[in-house]
N, C-alpha and C positions, 0 to 999 in steps of 0.2 A: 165734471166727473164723468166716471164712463158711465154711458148711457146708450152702448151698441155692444155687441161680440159675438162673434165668430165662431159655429161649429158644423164641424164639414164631417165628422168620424159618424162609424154607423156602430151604432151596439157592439158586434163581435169587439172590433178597437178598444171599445171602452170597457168591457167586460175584461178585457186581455190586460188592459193597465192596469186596471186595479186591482188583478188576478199577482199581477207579479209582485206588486205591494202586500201581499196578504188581506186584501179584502174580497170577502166575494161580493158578490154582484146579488142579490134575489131580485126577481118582480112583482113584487104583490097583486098590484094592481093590472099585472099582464105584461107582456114586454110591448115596448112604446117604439110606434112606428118613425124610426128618424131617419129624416131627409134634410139631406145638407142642405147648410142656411150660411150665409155669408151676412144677413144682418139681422142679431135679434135682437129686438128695440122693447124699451118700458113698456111693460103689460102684454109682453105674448109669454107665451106659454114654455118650458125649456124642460130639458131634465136637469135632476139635482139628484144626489145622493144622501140619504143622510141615514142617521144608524138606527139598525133592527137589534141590534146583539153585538156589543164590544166584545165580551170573553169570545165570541167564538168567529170574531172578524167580520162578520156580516154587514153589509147596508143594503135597503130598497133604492134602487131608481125609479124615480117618479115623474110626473112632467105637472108642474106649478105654475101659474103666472108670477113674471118677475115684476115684483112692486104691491104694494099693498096701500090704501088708500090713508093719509095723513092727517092728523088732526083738521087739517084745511085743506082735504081732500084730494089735493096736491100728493102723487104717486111718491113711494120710498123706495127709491131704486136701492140708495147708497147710504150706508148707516155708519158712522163713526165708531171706530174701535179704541178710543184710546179712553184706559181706566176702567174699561171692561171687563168681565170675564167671561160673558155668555154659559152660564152650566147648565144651556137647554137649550135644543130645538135649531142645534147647528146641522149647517149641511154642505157639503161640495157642490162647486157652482160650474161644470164640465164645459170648456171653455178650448179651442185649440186658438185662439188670438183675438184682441178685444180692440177698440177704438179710442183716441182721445182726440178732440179738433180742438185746434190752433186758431190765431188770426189770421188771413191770408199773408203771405210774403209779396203777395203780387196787390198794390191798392185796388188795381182795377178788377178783381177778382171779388164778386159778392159773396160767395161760399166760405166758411172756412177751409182750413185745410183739413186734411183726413188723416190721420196715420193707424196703422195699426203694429200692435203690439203682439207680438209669437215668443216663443219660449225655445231658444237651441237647442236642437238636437232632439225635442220632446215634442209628440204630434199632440197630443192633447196635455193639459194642465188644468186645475182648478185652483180656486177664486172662494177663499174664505166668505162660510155667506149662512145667515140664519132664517129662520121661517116660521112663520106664524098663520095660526088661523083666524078671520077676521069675519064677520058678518058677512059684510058688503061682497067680499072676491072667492071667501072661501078660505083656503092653505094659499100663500105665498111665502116665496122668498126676498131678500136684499141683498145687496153686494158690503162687505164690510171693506170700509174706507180706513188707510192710514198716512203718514206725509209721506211724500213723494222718495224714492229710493233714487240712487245714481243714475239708473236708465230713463227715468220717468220725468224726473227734474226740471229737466229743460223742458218739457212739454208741457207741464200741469205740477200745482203744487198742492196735489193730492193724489192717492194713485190708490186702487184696490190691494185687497191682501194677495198674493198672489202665495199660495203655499209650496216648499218644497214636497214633493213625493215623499220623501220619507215621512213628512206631517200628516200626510193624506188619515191615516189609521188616528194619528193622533187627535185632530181638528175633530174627528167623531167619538172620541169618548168626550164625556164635559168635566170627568173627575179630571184632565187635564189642564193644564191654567192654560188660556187663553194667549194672555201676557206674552206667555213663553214659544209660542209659534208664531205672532204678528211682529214679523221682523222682514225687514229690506231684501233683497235678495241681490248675492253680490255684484259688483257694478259688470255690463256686459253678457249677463243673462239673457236680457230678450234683445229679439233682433228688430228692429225698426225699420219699415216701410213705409214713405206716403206713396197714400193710393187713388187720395182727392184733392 
């Protein structure tokens, strides 16, 4: 499952996309100095969005550690959606392309392979994801998991939520079912790159 992704956008970007969807942006916490990152891995720290105020479009961006600690202490990057509904503590996971590795194609090659996943024609996207606060870490969030869509298939037969924009507004209210946004996105969507 993914366990790396990709964000290269600085604030203004990301304020501007979700500005055009109708959410604004607030910073509670201050506005969060981001420098592009080409790999953020289980347990670093990211921004997420998640909502201040439905009626009047609002969400906080925040910066969280991704993963929270497991019954056997063993990190939750990646949480299962299916038969869910999550009516709490959802949040956007701001993403401009994520990773999935492969077995190598080449035997003599001990790495796997790398690929990474973008979104056409769209510099950033988000990645259905909820969050918790936990003794041990504090607030974190997880990437919510569902089977694998047409793009994804061949690579992994499991693949993150990846939400259309238009759900953006909707993933943060919770009076919304769930169910009804965790769906495939249609085949051809993201563009595939290996990169390792």
């Amino acid at each position: 499952m993914c366990n790396a992704y990709r964000l290269r956008a600085d604030v203004n970007s990301i304020v501007k996309a979700f500005d055009e969807h109708k959410i604004t942006i607030r910073f509670g916490e201050g506005v969060p100095n981001l420098q592009p990152r080409e790999d953020i891995k289980v347990t670093d720290v990211a921004p997420i969005a998640r909502s201040i105020d439905v009626i009047r479009g609002e969400a906080d961006m925040v910066q969280r550690r991704w993963s929270w600690p497991g019954p056997n202490k063993r990190p939750v990057y990646n949480f299962r959606s299916e038969g869910r509904e999550f009516t709490s503590n959802r949040c956007l996971i701001i993403v401009d392309g994520f990773y999935e590795f492969t077995d190598p194609k080449d035997p003599k090659k001990k790495r796997k392979d790398k690929w990474l996943f973008t979104k056409k024609d769209e510099p950033i996207f988000c990645i259905a994801g909820i969050w918790r606060a936990t003794p041990d870490v504090g607030e974190a969030f997880t990437m919510l998991t569902m089977p694998p869509g047409p793009d994804i298939a061949l690579y992994h037969d499991r693949q993150v939520v990846i939400l259309d924009r238009s759900a953006w507004a909707d993933w943060l209210d919770p009076s919304v079912s769930a169910k009804s946004l965790i769906k495939p996105l249609p085949p051809e969507t993201l563009a595939i790159e290996q990169i390792g």
